[in-house]
matplotlib code that plots the C-alpha trace (Angstrom):
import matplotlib.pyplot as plt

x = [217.0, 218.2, 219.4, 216.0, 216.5, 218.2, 221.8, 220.9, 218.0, 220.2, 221.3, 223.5, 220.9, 221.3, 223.0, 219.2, 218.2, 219.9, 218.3, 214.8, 211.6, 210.8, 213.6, 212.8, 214.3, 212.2, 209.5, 206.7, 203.4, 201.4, 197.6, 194.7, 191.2, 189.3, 185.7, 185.7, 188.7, 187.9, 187.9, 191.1, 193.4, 192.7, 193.7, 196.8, 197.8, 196.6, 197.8, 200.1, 202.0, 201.7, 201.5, 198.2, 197.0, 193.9, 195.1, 192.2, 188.5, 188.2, 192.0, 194.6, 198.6, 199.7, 203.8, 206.8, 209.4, 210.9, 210.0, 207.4, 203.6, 200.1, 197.7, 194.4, 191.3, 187.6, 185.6, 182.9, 181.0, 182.9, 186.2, 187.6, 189.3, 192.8, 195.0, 198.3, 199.9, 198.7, 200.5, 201.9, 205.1, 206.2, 209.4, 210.2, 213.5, 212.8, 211.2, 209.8, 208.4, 206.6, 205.3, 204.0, 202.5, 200.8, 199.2, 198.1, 196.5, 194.8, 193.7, 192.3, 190.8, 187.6, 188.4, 190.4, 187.9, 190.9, 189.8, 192.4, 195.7, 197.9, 200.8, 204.2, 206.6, 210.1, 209.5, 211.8, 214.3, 212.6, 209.8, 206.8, 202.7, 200.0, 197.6, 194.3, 193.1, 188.9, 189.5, 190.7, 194.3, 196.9, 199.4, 202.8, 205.0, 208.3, 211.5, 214.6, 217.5, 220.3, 218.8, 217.1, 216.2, 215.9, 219.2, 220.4, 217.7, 219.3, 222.8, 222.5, 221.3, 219.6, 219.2, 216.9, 217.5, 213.9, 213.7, 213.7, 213.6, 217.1, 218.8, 222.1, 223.1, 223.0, 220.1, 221.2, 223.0, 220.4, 219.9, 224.1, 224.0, 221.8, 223.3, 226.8, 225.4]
y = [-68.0, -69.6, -72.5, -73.9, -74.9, -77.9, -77.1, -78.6, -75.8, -73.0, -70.3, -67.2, -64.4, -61.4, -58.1, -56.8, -58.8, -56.9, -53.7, -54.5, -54.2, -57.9, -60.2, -63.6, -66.9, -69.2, -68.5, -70.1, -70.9, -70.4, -70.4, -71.7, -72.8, -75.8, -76.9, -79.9, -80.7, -84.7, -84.9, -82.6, -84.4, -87.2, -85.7, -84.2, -87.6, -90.1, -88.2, -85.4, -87.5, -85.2, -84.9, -83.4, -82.6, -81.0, -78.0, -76.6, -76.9, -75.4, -76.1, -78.5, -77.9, -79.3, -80.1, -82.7, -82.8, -79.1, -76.2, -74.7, -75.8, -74.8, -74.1, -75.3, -73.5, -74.7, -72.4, -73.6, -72.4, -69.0, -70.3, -67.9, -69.9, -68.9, -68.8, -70.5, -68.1, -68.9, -72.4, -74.9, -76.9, -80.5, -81.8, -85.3, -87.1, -87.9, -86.7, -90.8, -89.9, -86.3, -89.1, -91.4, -88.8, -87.3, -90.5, -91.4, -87.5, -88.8, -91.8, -90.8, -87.4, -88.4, -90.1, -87.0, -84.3, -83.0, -80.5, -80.4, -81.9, -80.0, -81.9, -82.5, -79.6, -78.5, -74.7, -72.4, -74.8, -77.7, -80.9, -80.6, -80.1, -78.3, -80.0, -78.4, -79.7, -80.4, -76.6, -74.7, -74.9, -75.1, -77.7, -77.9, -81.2, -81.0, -82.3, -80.3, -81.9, -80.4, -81.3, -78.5, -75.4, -73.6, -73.3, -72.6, -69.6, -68.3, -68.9, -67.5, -64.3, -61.6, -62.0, -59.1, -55.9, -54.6, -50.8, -51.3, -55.4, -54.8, -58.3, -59.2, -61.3, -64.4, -65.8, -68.9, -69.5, -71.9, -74.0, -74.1, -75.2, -77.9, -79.3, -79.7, -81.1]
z = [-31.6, -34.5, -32.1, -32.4, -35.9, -36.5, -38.1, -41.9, -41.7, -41.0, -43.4, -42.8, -42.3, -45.3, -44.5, -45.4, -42.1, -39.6, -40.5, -40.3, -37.9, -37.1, -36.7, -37.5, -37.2, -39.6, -41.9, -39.9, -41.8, -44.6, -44.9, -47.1, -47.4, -47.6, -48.0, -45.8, -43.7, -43.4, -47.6, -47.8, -45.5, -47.0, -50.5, -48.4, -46.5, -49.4, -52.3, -52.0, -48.9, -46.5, -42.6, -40.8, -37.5, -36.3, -34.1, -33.8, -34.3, -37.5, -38.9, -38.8, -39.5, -42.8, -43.2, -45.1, -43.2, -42.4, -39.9, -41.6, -41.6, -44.0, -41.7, -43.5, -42.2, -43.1, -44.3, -46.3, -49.0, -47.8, -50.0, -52.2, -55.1, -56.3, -59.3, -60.4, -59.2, -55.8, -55.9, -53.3, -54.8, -53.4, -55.4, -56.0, -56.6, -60.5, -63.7, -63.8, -60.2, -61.7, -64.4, -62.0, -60.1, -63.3, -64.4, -60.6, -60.8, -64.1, -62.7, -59.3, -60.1, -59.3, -56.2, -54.6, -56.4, -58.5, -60.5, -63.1, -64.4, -66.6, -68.5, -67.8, -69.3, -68.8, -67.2, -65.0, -65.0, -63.6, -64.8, -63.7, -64.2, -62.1, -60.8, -58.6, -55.7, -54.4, -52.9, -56.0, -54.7, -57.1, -56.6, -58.7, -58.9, -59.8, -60.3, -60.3, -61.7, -60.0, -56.2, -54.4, -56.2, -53.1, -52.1, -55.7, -55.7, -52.7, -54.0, -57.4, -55.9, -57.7, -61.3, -62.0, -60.5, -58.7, -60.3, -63.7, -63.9, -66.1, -66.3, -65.1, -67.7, -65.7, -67.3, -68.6, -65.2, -64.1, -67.1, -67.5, -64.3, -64.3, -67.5, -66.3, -62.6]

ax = plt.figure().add_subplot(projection="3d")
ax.plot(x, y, z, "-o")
ax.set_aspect("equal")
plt.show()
């Protein structure tokens, strides 16, 4: 199956693959909620520069470029918000870029019905702020200097072991790593 991904979005499946129930091939979708689907995609398409269609009658399929989609569903006054925690991230190419998009937050909150713009800050090894949305989504934009964090999540493995939360001693991996890039 994993044929149906194009080559630059394949990864070796992990060993902890092969032993489980459900064997996937991609990591699909995501979902949220949304007041009002017409003032949301316009914050998604306008703003955050990303592509929407209306699948169904009460959602549409958000994505930027990759095999994997947000499906937004309307549900009204029903909404439930969510914290920080609960975040989206888009990354951009520059810290100037995480800038620009900061002050164009500031300067069109009212028009996209963004609730609030946190500032600018180095954290977990990237630039970025939070920003949250007309639906109480979270929203993080960030630049990571050494390319894709992504991958270099994947390839710096666990850093933490999961019983006891012991470290490794590979904390400062990441920030050695993005020094010398």
């Amino acid at each position: 199956m994993t044929d149906l991904l194009p080559a630059n979005c394949r990864v070796p499946l992990p060993p902890t693959q092969r032993a489980s129930a459900v064997k996937p091939f991609c990591l699909s979708h995501g979902t949220l909620e949304c007041y009002d689907m017409v003032r949301t995609r316009r914050f998604y398409e306008e703003f955050l520069g990303l592509e929407c269609v209306r699948h169904g009658k009460p959602a549409m399929a958000v994505r930027l470029g990759m095999r994997f989609h947000i499906v937004c569903v309307e549900v009204g006054e029903q909404l439930k918000p969510v914290n920080m925690l609960n975040h989206w991230g888009v990354d951009v190419a520059t810290r100037e870029e995480v800038d620009r998009a900061h002050a164009d937050a500031l300067r069109l909150k009212d028009e996209y019905g963004i609730r609030q713009v946190g500032k600018p800050q180095d954290m977990h090894g990237v630039y970025s702020f939070y920003l949250v949305d007309l639906d109480h989504n979270w929203w993080e934009v960030q630049h990571y200097a050494n390319g894709f964090l992504h991958d270099d999540y994947f390839d710096f493995g666990d850093r933490f072991a999961m019983a006891d939360g012991r470290n490794f001693e590979r904390e400062d991996e990441l920030a050695i790593r993005v020094e010398t890039a």
